[in-house]
C-alpha positions as a printed NumPy array, in Angstrom:
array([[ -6.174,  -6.014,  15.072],
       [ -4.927,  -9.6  ,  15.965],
       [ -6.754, -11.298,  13.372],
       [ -5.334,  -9.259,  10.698],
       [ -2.63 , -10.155,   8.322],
       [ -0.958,  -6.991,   7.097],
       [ -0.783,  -5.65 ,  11.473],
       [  0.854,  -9.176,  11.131],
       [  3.363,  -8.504,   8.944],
       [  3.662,  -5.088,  10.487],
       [  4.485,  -6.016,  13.643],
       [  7.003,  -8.794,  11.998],
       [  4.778, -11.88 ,  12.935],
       [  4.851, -12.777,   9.279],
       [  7.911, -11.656,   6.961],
       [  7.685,  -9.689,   4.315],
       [  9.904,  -8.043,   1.946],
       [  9.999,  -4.471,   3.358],
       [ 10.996,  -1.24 ,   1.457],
       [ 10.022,   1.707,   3.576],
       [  9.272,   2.117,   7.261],
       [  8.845,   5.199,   9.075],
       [  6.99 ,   6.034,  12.111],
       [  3.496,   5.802,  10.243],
       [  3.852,   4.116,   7.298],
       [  5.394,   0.42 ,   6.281],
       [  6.24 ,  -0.515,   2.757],
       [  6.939,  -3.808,   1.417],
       [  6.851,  -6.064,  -1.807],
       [  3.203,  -7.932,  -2.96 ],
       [  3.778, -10.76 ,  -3.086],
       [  1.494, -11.883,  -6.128],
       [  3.143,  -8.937,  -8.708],
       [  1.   ,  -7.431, -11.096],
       [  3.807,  -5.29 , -12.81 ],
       [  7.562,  -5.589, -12.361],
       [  7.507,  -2.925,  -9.253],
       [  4.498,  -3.694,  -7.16 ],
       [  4.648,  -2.387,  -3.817],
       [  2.032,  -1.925,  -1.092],
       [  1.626,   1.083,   1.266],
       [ -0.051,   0.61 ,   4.368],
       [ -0.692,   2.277,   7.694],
       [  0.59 ,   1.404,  10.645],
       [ -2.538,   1.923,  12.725],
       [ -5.706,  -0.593,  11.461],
       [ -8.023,   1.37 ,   9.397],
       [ -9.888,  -1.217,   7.419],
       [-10.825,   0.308,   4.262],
       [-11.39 ,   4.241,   2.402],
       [-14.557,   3.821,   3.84 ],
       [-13.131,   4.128,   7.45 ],
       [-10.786,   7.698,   6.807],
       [-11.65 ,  10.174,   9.167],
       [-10.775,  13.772,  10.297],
       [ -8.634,  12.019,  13.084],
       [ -7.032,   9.239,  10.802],
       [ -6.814,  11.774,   7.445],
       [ -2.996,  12.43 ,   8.604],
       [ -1.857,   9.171,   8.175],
       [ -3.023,   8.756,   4.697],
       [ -1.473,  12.022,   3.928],
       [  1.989,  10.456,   5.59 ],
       [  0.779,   7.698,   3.121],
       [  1.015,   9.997,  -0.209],
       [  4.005,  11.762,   1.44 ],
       [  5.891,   8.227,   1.668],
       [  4.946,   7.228,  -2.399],
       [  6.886,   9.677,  -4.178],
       [ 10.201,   8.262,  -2.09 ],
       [  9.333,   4.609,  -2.51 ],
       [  9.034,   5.03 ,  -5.933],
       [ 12.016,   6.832,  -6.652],
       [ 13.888,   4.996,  -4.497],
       [ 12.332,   1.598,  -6.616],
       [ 13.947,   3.755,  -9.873],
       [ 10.217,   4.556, -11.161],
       [ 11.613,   7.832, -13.201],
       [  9.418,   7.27 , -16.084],
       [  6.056,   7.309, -13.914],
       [  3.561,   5.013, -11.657],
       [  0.325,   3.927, -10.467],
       [ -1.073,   4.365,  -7.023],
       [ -4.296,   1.858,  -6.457],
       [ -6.557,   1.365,  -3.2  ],
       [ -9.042,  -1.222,  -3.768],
       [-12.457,  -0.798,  -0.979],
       [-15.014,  -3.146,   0.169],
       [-16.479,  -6.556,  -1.925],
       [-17.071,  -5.039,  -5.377],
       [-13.871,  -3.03 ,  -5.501],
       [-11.947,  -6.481,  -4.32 ],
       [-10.364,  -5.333,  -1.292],
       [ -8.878,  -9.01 ,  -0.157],
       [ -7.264,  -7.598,   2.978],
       [ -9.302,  -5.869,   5.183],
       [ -6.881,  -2.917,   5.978],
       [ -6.443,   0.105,   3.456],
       [ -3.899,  -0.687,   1.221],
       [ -2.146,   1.353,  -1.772],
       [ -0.642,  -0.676,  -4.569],
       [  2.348,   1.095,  -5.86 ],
       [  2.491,   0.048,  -9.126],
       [  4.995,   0.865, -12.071],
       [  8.09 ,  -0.152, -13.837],
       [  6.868,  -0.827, -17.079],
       [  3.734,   1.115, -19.484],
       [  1.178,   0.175, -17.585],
       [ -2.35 ,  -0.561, -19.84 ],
       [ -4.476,   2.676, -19.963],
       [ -7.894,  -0.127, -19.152],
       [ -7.995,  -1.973, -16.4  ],
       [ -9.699,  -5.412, -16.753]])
């Protein structure tokens, strides 16, 4: 989509501080971090939200939860993580393209809010 910011920053319009990249999936660095490794995992092909996972998109999510477990031991997260996706106005999704936060490097609180 042309209008959208992270298929900006995956096709290098607008930097960003990458960690992974493979034929499906690109990594890189939030840049508003809510723990001291906060990383987010997105698609390469626009699928705006959970809501939009099909039987013909399903594979690139699982390429998604394939790519996690080697971002976050490559990002030294030994001790455990936290894997997020946030979907439509109530669940504050601010980008409109599924996103994972990757979150860990610290004891992360057992609440959220």
């Amino acid at each position: 989509m042309s209008d959208c910011l992270f298929c900006k920053i995956i096709a290098g319009d607008i930097p960003s501080a990458k960690v992974f990249e493979d034929e499906t999936v690109y990594a890189f660095r939030d840049i508003n971090p809510m723990a001291p490794v906060h990383v987010l995992v997105v698609p390469k092909c626009h699928i705006a939200s959970a809501n939009e996972v099909t039987g013909e998109n399903a594979s690139v999510v699982a390429d998604i939860f394939k790519a996690i477990p080697k971002i976050a031991a490559a990002e030294g997260l030994t001790n455990g993580y936290r894997v997020i996706t946030n979907c439509g106005e109530d669940g504050c999704q601010s980008v409109k393209h599924l996103h994972f936060h990757l979150l860990g490097g610290k004891k992360l609180p057992d609440q959220m809010g």
